[in-house]
Structure formats: structure tokens, C-alpha cells
Backbone as ProteinMPNN parsed JSONL, in Angstrom:
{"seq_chain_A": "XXXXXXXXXXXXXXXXXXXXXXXXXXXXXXXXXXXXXXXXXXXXXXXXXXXXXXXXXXXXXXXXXX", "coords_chain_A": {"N_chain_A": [[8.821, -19.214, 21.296], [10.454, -18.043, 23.898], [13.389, -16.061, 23.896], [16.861, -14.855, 25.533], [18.624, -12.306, 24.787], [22.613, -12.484, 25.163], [24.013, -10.332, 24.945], [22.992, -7.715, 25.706], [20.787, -8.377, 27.187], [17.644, -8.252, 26.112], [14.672, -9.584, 25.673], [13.42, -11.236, 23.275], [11.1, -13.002, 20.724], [11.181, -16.147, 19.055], [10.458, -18.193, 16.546], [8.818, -21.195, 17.401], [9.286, -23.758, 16.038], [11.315, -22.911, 14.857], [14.789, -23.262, 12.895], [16.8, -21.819, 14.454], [15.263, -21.851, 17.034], [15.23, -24.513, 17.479], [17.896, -25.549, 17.662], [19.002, -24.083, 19.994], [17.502, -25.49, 21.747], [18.378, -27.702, 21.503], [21.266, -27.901, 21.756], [21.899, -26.792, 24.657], [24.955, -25.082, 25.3], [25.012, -23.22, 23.227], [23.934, -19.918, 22.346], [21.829, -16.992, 22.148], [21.696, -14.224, 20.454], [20.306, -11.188, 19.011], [19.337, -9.4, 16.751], [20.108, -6.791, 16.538], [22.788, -6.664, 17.992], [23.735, -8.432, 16.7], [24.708, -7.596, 14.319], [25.863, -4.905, 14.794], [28.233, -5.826, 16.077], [29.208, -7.294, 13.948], [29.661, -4.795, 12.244], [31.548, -3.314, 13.613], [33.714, -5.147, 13.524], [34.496, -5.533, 11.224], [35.536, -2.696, 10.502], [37.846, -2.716, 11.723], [39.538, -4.802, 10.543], [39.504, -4.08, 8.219], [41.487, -1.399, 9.482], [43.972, -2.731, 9.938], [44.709, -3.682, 12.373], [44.021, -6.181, 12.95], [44.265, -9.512, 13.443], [43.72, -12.412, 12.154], [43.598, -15.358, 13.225], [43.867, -18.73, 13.813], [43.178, -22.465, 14.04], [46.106, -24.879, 14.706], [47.014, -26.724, 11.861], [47.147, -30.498, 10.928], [48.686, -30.416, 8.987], [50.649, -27.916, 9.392], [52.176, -28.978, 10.943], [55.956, -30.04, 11.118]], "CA_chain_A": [[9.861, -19.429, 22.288], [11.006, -16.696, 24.515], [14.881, -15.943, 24.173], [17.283, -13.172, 25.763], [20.429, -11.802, 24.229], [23.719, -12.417, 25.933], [24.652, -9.175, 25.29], [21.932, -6.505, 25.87], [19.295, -8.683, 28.073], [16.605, -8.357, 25.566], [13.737, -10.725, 25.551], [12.399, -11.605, 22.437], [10.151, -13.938, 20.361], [11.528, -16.715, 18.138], [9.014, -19.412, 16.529], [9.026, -22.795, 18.397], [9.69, -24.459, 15.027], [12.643, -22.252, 13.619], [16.125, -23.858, 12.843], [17.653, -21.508, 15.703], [15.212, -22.214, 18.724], [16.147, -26.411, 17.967], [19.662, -25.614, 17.893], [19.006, -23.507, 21.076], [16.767, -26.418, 22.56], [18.904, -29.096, 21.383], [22.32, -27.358, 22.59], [22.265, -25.701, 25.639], [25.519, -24.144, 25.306], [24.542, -21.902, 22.16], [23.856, -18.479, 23.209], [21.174, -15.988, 21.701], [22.24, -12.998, 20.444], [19.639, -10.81, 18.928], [19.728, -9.008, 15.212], [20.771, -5.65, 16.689], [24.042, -6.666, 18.623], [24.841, -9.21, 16.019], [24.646, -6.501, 13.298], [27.243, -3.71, 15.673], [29.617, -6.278, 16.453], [30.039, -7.358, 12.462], [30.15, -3.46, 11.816], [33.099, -3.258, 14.195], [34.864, -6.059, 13.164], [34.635, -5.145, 9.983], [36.032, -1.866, 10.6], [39.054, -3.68, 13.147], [39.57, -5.836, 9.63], [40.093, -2.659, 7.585], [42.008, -0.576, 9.845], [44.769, -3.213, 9.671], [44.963, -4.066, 13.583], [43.1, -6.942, 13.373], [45.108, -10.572, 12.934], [43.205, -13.759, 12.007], [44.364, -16.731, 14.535], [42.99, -20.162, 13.159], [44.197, -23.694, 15.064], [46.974, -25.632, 13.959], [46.766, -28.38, 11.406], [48.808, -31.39, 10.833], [49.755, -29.923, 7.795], [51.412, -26.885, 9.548], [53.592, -29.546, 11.728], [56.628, -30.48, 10.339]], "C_chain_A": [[10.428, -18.068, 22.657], [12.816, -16.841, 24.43], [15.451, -14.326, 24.584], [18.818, -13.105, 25.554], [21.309, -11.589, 25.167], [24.215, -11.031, 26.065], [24.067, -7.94, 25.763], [20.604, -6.842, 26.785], [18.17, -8.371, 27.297], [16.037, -9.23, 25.543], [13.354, -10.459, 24.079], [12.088, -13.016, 21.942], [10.53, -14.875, 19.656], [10.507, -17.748, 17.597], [9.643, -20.549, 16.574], [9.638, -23.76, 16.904], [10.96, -23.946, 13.979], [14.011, -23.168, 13.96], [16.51, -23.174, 14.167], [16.887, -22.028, 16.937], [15.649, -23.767, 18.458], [17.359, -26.039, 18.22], [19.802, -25.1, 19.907], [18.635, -24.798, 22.379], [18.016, -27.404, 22.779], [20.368, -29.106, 22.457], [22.552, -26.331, 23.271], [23.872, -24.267, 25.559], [25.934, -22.791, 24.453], [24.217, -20.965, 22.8], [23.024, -17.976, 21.79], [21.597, -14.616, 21.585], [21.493, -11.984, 19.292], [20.385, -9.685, 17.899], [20.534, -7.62, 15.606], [22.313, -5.4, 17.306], [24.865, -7.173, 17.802], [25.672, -8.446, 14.808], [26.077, -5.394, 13.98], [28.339, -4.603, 15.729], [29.939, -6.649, 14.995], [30.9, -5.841, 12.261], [31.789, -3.294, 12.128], [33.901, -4.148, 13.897], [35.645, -5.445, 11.798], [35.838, -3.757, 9.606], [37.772, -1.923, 11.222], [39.836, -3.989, 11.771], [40.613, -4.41, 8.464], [41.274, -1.803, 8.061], [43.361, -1.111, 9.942], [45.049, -3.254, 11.104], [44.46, -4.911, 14.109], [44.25, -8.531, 12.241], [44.19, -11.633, 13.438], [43.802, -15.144, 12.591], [43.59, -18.08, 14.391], [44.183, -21.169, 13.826], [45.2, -24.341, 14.003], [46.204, -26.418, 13.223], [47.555, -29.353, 11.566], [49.19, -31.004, 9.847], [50.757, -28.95, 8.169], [52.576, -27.7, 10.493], [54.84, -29.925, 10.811], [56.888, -31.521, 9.978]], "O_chain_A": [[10.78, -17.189, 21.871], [13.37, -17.801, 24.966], [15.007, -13.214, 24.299], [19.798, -13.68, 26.028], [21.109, -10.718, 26.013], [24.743, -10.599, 27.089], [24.836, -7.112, 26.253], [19.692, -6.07, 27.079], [17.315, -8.085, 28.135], [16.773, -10.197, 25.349], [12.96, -9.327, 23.801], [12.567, -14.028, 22.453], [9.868, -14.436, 18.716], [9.662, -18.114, 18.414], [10.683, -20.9, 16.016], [10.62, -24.471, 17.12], [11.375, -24.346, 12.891], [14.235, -23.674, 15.06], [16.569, -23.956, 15.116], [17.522, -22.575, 17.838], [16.442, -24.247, 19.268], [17.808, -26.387, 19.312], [20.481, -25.642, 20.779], [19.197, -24.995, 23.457], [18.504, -27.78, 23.845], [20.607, -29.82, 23.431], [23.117, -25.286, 22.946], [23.816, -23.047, 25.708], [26.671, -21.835, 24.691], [24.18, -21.121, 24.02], [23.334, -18.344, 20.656], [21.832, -13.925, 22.576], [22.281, -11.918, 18.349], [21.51, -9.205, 18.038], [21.57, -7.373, 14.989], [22.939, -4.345, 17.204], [26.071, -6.936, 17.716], [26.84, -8.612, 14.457], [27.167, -5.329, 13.411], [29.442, -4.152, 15.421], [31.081, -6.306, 14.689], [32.112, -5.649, 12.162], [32.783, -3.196, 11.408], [35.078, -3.827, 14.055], [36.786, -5.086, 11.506], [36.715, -3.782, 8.742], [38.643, -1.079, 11.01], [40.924, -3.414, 11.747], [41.774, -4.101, 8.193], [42.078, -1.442, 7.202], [44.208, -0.223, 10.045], [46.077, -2.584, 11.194], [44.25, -4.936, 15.321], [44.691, -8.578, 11.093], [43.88, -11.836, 14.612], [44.598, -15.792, 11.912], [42.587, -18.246, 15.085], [45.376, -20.979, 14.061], [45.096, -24.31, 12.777], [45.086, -26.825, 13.538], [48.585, -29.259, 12.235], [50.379, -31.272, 9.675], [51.772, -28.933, 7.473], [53.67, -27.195, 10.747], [54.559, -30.114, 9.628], [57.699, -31.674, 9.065]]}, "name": "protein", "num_of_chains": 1, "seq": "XXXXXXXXXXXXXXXXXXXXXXXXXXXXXXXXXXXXXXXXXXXXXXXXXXXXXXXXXXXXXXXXXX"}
């Protein structure tokens, strides 16, 4: 299966039977994003995470209502 990374336009190869191309097949609105972009953007997070300018934002629960 041919796929191309949202972020860099790369084409590459995935095999027709791997867990990601079904997910890809199954749900269109998944997005491909290819080992080398996914890899830079951890780095930077990571770094974001560290540098202490980086705040974690998770949805309400009902536990947080009163």
C-alpha cells in the first residue's frame, strides 16, 4: 500500500496486511505520518516538556464537576 505523510509529502510503502494500512483503510480520517517526522516532533515535544513551557490540557470529567 502506497501512503504519503501529512507532513513532508513523502510517499512510501506500507504492507497491505499491516495493523496501520487497516486502520488507514478502515478509517479514513487517520492520517499517515512517516517514521522521520514522527520521530522530530516527539524530540521537540519532549524538549517543550523539559523546558517547563509546556502545559498538559486533558477534557473534563464528571469527577472534576462539582
Amino acid at each position: 500500500m502506497r501512503v504519503k505523510c501529512v507532513i513532508c509529502d513523502k510517499i512510501e510503502g506500507i504492507e497491505d496486511e499491516s495493523l496501520e494500512a487497516k486502520r488507514l483503510r478502515n478509517r479514513p480520517i487517520h492520517t499517515y505520518m512517516c517514521n522521520d517526522c514522527s520521530l522530530r516532533i516527539s524530540e521537540k515535544t519532549k524538549a517543550r516538556i523539559d523546558s517547563g513551557n509546556f502545559r498538559f490540557y486533558r477534557a473534563r470529567s464528571e469527577k472534576d464537576d462539582w
